[in-house]
N, C-alpha and C positions, 0 to 999 in steps of 0.2 A: 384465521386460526389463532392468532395472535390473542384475540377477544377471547374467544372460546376459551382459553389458557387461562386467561386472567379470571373468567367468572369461575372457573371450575374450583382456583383456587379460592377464590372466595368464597363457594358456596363451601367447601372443605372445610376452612378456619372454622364458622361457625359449627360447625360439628354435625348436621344436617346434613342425610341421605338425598342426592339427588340423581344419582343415575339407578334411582331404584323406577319401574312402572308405578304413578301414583292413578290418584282415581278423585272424582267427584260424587262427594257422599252425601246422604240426607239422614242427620241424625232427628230418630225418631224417639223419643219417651224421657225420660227426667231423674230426677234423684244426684246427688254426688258421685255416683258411680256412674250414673251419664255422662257427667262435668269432668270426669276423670279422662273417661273415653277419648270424649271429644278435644283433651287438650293434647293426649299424647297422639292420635292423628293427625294434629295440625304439628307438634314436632316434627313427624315421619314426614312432614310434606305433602302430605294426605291436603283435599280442596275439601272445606263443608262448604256445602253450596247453601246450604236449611240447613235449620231444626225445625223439629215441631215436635213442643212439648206441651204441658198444660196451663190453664189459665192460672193467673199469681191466687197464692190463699191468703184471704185477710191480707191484701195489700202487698206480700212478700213474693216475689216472684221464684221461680224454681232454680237450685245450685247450676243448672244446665245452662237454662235460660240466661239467666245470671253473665254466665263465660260469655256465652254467644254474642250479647249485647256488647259487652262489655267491649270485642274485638268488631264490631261492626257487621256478622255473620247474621244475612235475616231468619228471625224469629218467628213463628207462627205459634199461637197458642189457641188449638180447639178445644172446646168442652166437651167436643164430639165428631166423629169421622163420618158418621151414618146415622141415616134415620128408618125406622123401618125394614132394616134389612138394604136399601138403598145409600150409596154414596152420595155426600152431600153435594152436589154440582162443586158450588165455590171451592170448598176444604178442596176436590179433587181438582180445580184448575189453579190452585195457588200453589199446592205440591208439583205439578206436573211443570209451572212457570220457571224452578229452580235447577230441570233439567240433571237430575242426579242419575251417577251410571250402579249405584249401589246403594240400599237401604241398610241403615247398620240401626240396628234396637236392642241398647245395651240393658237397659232395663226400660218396662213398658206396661203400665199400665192399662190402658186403653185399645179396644180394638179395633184395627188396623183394616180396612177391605182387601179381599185378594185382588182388586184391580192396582191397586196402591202399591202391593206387597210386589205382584209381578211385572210392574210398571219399567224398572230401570232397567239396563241392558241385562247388569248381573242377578238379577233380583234381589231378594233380603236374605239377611241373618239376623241370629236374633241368639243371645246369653241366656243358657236356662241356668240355675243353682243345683243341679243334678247329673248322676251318670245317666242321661236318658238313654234305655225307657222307664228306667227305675223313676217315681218319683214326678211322673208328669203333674200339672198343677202347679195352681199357688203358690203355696206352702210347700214347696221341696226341702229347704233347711230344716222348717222344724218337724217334715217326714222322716228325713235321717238320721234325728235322733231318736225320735221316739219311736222306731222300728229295729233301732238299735244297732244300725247299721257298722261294719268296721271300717267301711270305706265312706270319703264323701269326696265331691268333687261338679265337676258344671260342667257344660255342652254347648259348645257352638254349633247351632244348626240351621241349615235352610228353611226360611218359613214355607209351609205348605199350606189345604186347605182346614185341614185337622188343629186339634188342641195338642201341642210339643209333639209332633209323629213325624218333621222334615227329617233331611238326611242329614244325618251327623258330618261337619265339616272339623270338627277336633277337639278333642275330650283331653282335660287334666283332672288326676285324683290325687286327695290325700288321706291318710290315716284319722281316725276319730277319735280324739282321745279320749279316756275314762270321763272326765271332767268339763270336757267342750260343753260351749253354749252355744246358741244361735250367733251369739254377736262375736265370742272370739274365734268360732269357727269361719264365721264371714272378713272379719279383720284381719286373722291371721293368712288364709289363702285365699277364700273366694275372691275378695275384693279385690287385693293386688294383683294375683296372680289371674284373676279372671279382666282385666284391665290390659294386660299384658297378653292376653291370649285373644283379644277382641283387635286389639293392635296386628298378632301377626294373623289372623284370619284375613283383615282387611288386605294384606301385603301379600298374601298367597292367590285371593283371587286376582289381585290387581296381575301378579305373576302369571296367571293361569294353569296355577298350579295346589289350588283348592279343591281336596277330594269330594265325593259326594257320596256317602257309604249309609245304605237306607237302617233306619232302624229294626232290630229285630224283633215280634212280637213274643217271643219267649224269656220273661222275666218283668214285662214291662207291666206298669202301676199306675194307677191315677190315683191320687187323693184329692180333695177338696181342700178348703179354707174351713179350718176346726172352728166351732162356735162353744161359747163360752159352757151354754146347756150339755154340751157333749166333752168337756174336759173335766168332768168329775173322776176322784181317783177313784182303779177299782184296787183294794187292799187285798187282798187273796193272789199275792205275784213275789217273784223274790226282790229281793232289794235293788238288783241294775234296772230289771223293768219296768219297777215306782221312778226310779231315779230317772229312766227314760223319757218317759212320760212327762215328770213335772219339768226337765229340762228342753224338752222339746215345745211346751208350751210356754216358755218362760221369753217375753214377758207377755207375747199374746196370744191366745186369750187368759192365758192362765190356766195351771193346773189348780184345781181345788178340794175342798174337804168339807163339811160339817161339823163345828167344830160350836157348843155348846148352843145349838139352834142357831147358828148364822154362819153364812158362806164364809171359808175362810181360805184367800189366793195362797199358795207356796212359791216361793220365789230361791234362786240361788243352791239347787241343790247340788253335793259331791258326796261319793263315795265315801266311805268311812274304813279306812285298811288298818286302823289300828285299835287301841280299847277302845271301848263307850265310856265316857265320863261319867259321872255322876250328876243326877239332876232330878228335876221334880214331875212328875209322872202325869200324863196330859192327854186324855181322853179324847179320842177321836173318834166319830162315827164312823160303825163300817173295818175299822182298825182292827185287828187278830189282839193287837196288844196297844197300851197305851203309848205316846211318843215322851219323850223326856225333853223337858226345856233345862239346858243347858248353858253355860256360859258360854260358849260359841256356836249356840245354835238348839235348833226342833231335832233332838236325835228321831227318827221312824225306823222301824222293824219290818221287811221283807219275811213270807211264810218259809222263806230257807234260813233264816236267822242271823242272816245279813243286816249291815245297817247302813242307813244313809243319814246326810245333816241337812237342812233346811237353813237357811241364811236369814230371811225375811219371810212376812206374813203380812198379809192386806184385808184390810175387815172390808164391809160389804159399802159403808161410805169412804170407800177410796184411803184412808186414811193407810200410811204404811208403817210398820214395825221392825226394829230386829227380833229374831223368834226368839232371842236370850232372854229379851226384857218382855214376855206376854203377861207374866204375872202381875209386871207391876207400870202395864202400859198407860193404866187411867191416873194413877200416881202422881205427874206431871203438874205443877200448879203456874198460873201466867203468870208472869213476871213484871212489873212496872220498869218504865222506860227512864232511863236520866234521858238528862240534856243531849248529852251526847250520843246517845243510842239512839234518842229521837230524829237526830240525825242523819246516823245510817241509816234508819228506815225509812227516812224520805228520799234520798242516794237510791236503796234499792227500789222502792215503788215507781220511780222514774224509768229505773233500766224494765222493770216489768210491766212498765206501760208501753216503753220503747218493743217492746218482744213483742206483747201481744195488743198490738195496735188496733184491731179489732173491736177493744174491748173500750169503751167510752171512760169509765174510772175503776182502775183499780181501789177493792174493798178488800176488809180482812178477810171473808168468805169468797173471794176469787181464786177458781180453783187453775194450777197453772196449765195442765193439760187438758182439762174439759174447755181452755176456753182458746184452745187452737194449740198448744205450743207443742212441739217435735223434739224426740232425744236431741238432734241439734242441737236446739234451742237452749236445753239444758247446758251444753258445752259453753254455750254464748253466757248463759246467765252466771256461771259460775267465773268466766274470764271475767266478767266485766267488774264482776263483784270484786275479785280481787285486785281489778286496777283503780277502781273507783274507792275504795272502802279500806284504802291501807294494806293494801297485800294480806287482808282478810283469806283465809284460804277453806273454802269448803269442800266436799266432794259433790259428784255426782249424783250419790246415792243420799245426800241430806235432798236434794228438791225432792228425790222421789219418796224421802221419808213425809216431807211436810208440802205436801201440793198446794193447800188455800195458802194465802198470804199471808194472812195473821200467823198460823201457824209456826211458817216458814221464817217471821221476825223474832220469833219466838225461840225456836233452832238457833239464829244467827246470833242474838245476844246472850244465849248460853253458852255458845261458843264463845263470843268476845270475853266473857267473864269466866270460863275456863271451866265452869260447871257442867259441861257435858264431856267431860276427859273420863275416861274409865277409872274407875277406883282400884284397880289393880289390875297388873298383866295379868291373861289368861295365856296357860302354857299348856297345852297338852305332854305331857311326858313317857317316854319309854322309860320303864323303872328296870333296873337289873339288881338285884342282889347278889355282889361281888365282891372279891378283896374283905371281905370282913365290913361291908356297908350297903348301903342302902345308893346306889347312882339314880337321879331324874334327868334324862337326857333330849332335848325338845331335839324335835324331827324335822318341823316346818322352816320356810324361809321366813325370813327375819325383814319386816319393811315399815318403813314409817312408825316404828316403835311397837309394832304389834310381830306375832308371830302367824303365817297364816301357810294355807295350802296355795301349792304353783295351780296359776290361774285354770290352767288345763286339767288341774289334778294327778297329772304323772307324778310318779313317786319309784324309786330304784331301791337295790338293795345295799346297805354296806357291811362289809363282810369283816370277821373275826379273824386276820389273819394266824393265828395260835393256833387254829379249830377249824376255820374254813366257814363259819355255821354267820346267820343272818343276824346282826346285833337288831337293824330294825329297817324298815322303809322310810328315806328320806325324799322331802319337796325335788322334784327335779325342777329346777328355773326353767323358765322359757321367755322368748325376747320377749312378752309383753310384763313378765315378772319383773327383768332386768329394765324395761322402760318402767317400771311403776318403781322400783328403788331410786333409778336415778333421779326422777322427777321428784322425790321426799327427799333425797339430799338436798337437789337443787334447791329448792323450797327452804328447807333450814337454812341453806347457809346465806341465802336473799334475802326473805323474810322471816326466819325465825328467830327466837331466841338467841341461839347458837351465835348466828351475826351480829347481836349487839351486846352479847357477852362480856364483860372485865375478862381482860387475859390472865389474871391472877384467880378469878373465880373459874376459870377455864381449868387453870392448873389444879384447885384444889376438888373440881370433879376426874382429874385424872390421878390423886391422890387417892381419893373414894375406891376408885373403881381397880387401882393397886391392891388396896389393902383389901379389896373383897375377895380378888381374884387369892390373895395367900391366905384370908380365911380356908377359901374351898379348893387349898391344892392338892390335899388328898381325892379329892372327889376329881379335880382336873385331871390329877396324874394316872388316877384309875381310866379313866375314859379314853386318854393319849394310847394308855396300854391297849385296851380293849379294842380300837380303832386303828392305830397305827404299826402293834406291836414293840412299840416302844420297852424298854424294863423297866418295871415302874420305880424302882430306884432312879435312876437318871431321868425317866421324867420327872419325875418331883425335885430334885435338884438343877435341871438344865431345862428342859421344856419349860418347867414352869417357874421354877424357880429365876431363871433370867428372861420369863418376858413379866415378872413383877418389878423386876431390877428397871425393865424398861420402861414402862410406863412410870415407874417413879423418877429416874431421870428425866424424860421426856418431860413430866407433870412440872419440875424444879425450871424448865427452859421457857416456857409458857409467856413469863412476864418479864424475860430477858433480849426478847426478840428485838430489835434497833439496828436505827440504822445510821446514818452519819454527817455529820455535814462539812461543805466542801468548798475551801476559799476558790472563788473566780475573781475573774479582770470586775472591776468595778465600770460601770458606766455613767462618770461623772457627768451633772452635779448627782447623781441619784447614788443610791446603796445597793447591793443585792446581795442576797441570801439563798445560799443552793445548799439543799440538804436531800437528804434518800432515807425511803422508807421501804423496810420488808411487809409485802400483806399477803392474805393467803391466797391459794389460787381460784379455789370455788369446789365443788365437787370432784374428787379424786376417784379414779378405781384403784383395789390393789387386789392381784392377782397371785398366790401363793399355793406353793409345792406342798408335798405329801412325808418329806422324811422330818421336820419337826412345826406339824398344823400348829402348833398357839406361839410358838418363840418366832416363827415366822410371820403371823399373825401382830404380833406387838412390835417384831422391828419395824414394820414398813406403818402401822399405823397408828402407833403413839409419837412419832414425828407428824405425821398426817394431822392429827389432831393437835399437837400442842402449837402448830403452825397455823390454825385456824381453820382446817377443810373442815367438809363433811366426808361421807365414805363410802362407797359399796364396795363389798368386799367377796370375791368367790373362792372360799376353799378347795382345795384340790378336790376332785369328784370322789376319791374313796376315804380322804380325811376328814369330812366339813363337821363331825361332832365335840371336839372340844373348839369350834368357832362360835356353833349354835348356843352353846354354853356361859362363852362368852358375852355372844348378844342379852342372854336374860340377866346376866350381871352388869350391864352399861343402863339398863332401866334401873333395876334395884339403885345402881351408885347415883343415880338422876338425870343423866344424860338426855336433853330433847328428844323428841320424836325427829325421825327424819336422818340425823346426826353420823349413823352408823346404820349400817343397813350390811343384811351376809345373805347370798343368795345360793346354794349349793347346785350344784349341777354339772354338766362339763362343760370343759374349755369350746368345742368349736359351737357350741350354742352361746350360752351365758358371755364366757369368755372374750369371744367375737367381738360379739355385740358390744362390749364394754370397750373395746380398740375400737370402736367404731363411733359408739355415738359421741352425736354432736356438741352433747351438753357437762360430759365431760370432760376436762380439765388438763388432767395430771394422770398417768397411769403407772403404778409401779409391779414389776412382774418379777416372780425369782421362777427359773423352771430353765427349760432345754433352750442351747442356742437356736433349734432350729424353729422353735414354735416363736423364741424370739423378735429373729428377723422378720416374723409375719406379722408381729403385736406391732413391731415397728414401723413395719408398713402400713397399715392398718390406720394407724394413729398419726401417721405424715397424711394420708389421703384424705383423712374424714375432716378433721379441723384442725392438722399439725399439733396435739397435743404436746404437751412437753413430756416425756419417757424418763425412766431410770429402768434400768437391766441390769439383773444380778443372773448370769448362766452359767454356760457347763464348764465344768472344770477337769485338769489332769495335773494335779498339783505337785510339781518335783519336791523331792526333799534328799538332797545332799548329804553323806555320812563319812566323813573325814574320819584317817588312822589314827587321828589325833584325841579321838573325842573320848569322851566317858562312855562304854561302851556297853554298862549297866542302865546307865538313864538312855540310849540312844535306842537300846532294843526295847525298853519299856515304853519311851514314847511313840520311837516307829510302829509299834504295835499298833498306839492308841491312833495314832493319826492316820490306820487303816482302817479297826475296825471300831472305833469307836461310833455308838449309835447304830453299830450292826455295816459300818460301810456307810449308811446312807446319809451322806454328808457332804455339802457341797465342795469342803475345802481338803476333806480326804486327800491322802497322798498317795496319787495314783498311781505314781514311779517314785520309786526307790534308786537314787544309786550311791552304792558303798563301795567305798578304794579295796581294789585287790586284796591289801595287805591284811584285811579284816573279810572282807568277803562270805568266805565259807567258816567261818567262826561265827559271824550274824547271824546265818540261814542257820543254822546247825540252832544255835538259840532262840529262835524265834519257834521254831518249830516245837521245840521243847516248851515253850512259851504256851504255846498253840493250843498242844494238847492237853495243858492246864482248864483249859476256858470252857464253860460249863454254858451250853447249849437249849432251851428249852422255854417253859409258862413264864412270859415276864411279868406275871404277878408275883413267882416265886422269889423269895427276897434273894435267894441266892445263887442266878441264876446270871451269869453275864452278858447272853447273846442270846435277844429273843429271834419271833418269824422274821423273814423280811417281809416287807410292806406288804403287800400282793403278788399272786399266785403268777403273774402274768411277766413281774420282776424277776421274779425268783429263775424263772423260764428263761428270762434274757440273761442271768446270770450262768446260767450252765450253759446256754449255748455263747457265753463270753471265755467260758473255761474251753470249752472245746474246741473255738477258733485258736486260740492260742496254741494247744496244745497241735492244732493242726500244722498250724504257722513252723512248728521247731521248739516251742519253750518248753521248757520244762516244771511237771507237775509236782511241788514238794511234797505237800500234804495237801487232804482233804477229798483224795481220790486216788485211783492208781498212780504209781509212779511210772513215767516216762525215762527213760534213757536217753536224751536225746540233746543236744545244745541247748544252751540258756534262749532267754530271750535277747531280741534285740530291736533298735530302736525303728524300726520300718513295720515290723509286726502289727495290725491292727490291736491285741491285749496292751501296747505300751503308747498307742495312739488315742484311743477311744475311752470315754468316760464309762467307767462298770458301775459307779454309783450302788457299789457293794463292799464286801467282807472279802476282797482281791488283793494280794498283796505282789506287786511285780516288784521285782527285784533284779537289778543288773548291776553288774562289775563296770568301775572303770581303771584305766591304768595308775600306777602310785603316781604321784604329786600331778597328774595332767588337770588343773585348776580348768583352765580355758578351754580347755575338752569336752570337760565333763557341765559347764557353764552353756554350751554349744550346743549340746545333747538336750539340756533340761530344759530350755527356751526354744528346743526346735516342736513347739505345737503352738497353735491358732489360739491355746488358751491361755490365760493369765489369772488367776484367781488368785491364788495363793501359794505358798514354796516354803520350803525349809531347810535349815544347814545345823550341823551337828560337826563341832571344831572347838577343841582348845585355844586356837590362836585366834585371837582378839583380833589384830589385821586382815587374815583371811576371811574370816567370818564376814567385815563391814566390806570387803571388796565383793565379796561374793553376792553380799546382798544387795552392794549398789548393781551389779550387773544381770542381774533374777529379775527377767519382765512380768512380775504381779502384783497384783492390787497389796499384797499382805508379803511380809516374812517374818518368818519365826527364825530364833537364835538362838540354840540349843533347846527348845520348847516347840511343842507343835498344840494345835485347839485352840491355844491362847486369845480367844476373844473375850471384849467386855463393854458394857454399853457406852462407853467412853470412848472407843476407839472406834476414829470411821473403817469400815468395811466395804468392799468392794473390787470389782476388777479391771483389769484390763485388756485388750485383744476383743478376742470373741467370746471372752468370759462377762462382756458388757460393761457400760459405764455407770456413773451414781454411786451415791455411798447410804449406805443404812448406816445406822446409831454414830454415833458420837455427836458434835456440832452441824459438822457439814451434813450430815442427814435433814436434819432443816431448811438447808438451801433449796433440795429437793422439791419440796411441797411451800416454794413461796416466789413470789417474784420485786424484784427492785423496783421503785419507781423512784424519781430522778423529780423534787420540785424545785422551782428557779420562782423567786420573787423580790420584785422590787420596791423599795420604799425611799 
């Protein structure tokens, strides 16, 4: 018993299920999604007894095969299972020698005999990429798109004697988005989540607890494997069912067209939910209307007057394009090699000899995929290139521009010499005519110095809080959005520019990109209005006007950043020298609230930058248009590619993922304590990032008999509802000594009724919408829990009859993050009292005291737990002064010096001489 004890714990430690039922499996078919398979069975404790996959291509053996060997598990690789409709003797006594109680065919090319299939005790299953019986066949991915389907999803099922017709053992589905491809449909679930669903199939029959529910022949489809002759478009459809079509064929066979007497592939197509651009008109056979070549693309016309955009185009020798540049594709002239370049391309000819080993010498006319090589491959060719070639950095879509080699060396030294950079951003813009101007507001996410649509193509509404009415459709991010940001920061701050930058040339792009930002702060402050409901007064002095303030401070600290050196014990005869350096961290996320998008925007990430990150950054989901805004002014001012990156979307998507991945850094968030604690966690578990929290606040502010009692109601005012309430350092509680009490209220309210409600474009208007509709909603039912509580309603509703508030009440505990103004009495001189009361909340932000007496004031503020106190003033911030809080208001400080500290770390060098 004793033993038993001892292994059980140790099979524990390691983390390994073993009192589960395991089983002896024979993995049959190939691919990475095999290799996926087969590794997370053997974690489960799962026994492969076999594989059997296929023979190696051109020397390379298969991702399956590959594992298998690797851990010892025998291998079998047939070219074939049958001859004639007969099983091959051997293939069936070397299967049969391995003694498996389960066939598992996570993907399979090859056909299987039913004595094989029914061979083991449990028989087989087998991964379709479909809701069968939807979609039997091949080609089931690229059936559900081009059928148009709203559902996609895969089937584990019993093999039978039929083509996909066993009984369903357990089906997962997910949604299709406007904009899915084959591959991000397959990446984003099929792959993972059909990985993880072959895992718990195998552990349900192991249980004996694997249903067997037969298919229904009502609904169900076969399609084939589409051939190239049969994916011509037909032009007479609306624009989703062109769209369907080409993306369901994308990348094989290919959707195509006739396009000046020669085949022409479409590659890359999305919806098109906003204007048509302008471009040059592009005859297509067959077409109702011509298509426009455009600077982001082949715009095409649907017979309902819809439009879609085309990404790339592929002429009939293979050769690929973007559809931007068709006009001017033969244009290109070869370029002669230095010394140097000759170089690289002997570096690269190596690695593409390495890839495609098959091939006896690579020439300039070697084309890469005619002569064996797999998407893979392309993965491989592109890492190597950048470990080999100086952290050279290409994409994916340059091999598949220039397949022959020559070509391909041709691409790669336009890049090194920086002649293949776009000549100008292209921005798609929503234009409004408002405020007395003309606003261009980009919609897309912002990544790698371009502006582009979310990989999916979802797109959301953001709303006009004034009016209620749709300013325009914004990129909704999705995790492979946020991984394609991250990865272009990470990038920059490794290998680009950005990392070998002078910190003084650093500073004076953050001086640029200041002074642009107060060129267009009309146009800024109109858009905060338009989006936020901001007044456009106070945005253009505070929104915007202090995050220019900030970037210019921040830009001045750039090339002040040092660090210090440090006498130690000498270690005679020798000398040593201990000195410390601040560097930056690497890729930062910063995650920012909705009551002021761009001030908020520039606190957390012109310290970010003048510290040396890069950035992604996600705007609050219903604010992210004056960030986008931003984005197109950090190219203008000159900022690398990669450097800055804004991906709009919501938190528990985008968000997430940004406290999650692993290549991130640094995360700085301002928002609710309670989404918080989960950023915090989030960011301990994935790689311990290092965190700053700036959260919720209930900020006291103190009103002694003694004070000025003209500036005290003018500013109590302000430090309610300034910026409409929605302000993090708001003072949520009021308390005023007795002896002034009901002389306050009585003036405040008089106050009150002065302030002029309405269009905060109106120049005279003090208190625009709140944010959204959904706030506004928590606001009243924040008025009504109170009034339920016992407090009392002064204005802005009926009046209550009923006791004040007091300090137990949820209205004098909970953050309203509005135009709330609580107010409670405390007894005359009770200092420690009323000290007792204002420090009795979880939060610490900020506080305020209003006193004549110079002693009382610094006692009062030495004993106020928060980040900040005001002293006869309240708002009083400036980018000079660190900010931040305490308790559960979070730690870290934005602007001033210490803001810095944030986004760097010390390193500590010791050397002797």
């Amino acid at each position: 018993m004793l033993w038993q004890g001892s292994q059980a714990l140790r099979h524990f430690s390691t983390g390994q299920v073993y009192f589960k039922n395991k089983l002896k499996l024979a993995l049959i078919g190939q691919s990475l999604f095999g290799q996926e398979v087969y590794n997370h069975l053997l974690k489960e404790g799962h026994r492969v007894v076999g594989v059997f996959t296929v023979p190696d291509k051109d020397g390379k053996a298969d991702p399956l095969a590959l594992a298998a060997e690797k851990d010892g598990t025998p291998v079998f690789k047939f070219p074939r299972w049958r001859v004639k409709g007969k099983t091959i003797k051997e293939v069936a006594e070397a299967y049969q020698s391995v003694g498996a109680e389960l066939n598992v065919l996570p993907f399979c090319t090859q056909f299987i005999p039913m004595d094989v299939i029914d061979c083991p005790k449990h028989g087989s299953i087998i991964y379709h990429p479909s809701l069968l019986p939807r979609h039997r066949g091949a080609s089931a991915i690229n059936w559900t798109l081009i059928m148009g389907d709203k559902k996609a999803g895969f089937s584990v099922f019993w093999a039978d004697d039929g083509l996909d017709t066993g009984p369903i053992l357990l089906q997962r589905s997910c949604d299709v988005k406007p904009n899915d491809t084959v591959d991000n449909l397959y990446n984003r679930f099929l792959f993972p989540e059909g990985i993880k669903a072959m895992v718990e199939a195998v552990q349900l029959i192991a249980d004996g607890k694997a249903p067997r529910t037969p298919q229904p022949e009502e609904g169900a489809t076969y399609e084939g494997i589409q051939k190239k002759e049969n994916a011509e478009i037909s032009w007479d459809q609306p624009a989703e069912v062109l769209h369907n079509w080409i993306r369901g064929h994308d990348k094989v066979p290919g959707a195509w067209a006739e396009i000046n007497g020669q085949m022409v592939t479409f590659y890359g197509s999305s919806l098109l939910t906003n204007s048509v651009p302008a471009g040059e008109p592009l005859d297509i056979k067959g077409a109702n209307k011509p298509g426009l070549v455009t600077k982001k693309g082949l715009v095409l016309f649907g017979n309902d007057g819809k439009t879609l955009m085309v990404k790339n185009l592929q002429f009939e020798d293979g050769k690929m394009i973007p559809a931007s540049q068709y006009f001017s594709a033969g244009e290109t002239s070869v370029v002669e090699l230095t010394a140097e370049e000759l170089k690289v391309a002997e570096t690269i000819k190596v690695i593409w000899a390495r890839i495609l080993s098959n091939i006896p010498e690579i020439e300039d006319s070697t084309d890469f995929f005619k002569s064996g090589a797999s998407s893979m491959d392309v993965v491989r060719l592109v890492e190597e290139i950048r470990q080999k070639c100086g952290g050279l950095q290409l994409q994916n879509e340059d091999v598949y521009m220039a397949t022959k080699f020559g070509d391909f060396i041709q691409k790669v030294v336009r890049r090194l010499r920086g002649e293949d950079q776009e000549a100008e951003l292209v921005v798609d813009y929503v234009s409004k005519e408002v405020n007395g101007m003309t606003v261009k507001i980009p919609y897309q996410c912002f990544i790698n110095g371009q502006f582009v649509d979310a990989e999916d193509g979802e797109t959301y509404a953001t709303i006009n809080p004034t009016d209620g009415t749709t300013i325009c459709r914004v990129s909704y991010a999705s995790l492979a959005d946020v991984d394609r940001a991250v990865a272009a920061a990470k990038e920059a701050f490794e290998n680009g520019e950005w990392g070998r930058m002078n910190a003084r040339d650093r500073g004076r792009l953050m001086y640029r990109l200041a002074d642009l930002m107060e060129e267009s702060q009309e146009e800024l402050a109109t858009i905060e209005a338009l989006d936020s409901g901001a007044v456009y007064t106070l945005a253009l002095k505070t929104h915007i006007g202090m995050s220019v303030q900030t970037f210019k401070y921040f830009a001045g600290w750039c090339d002040k950043i040092q660090g210090s050196t440090i006498p130690i014990n000498q270690a005679r005869p020798n000398y040593n020298l201990t000195f410390t350096k601040k560097e930056p961290l690497g890729a930062c996320a910063i995650i920012i609230p909705w009551n002021y998008p761009l001030m908020m925007l520039a606190w957390k990430s012109a310290a970010c930058l003048a510290a040396g990150n890069t950035l992604v950054l996600k705007p609050a989901q219903v604010t992210p248009l004056t960030a986008l805004k931003f984005a197109e002014l950090t190219v203008k001012a000159g900022f690398p590619k990669g450097v800055i990156n804004i991906i709009p979307g919501s938190g528990g998507v985008a968000g997430q993922r940004l406290s999650q991945h692993p290549d991130i850094r640094k995360l700085g968030f301002t928002g609710s304590t309670s989404v918080g604690k989960q950023i915090m966690k989030s960011c301990a578990v994935s790689n311990l990032k290092k965190v700053s929290l700036e959260l919720g606040g209930k900020s006291p502010l103190i009103i002694f008999s003694d004070c000025d009692l003209d500036k005290a109601v003018r500013m109590g005012m302000g430090a309610v509802f300034f910026n409409k309430g929605e302000n993090c350092i708001a003072a949520g509680r009021l308390f005023v000594e007795e002896a002034i009490h009901d002389e306050f209220v009585t003036r405040v309210v008089e106050e009150i009724k002065k302030i002029k409600i309405g269009d905060p474009l109106d120049r005279s208007t003090d208190h625009g919408p709140q944010n959204h509709r959904a706030h506004l909603e928590k606001l009243l039912q924040y008025c009504e829990t109170g009034v339920k509580e016992g407090a009392t309603l002064v204005y802005g509703g009926r009046q209550v009859q009923r006791p004040g508030v007091e300090d137990h009440m949820y209205l004098a505990k909970e953050e309203s993050f509005g135009p709330i103004m609580v107010i409670s009495k405390f007894q005359n001189g009770d200092i420690d009292g009323v000290l007792q009361r204002a420090n009795n909340t979880e939060y610490g932000l900020a506080s305020g005291v209003f006193t004549r007496d110079i002693n009382k004031a610094m006692y009062v503020s030495d004993k106020l737990e928060a980040g900040t106190v005001f002293i006869n003033t309240y708002n009083k911030t400036d980018v000079a002064a660190p900010f931040g809080g305490v308790k559960q208001s979070g730690f870290g400080k934005d602007l001033g010096e210490e803001a810095l500290s944030e986004y760097l770390k010390l390193k500590t060098v010791t050397l002797e001489y």
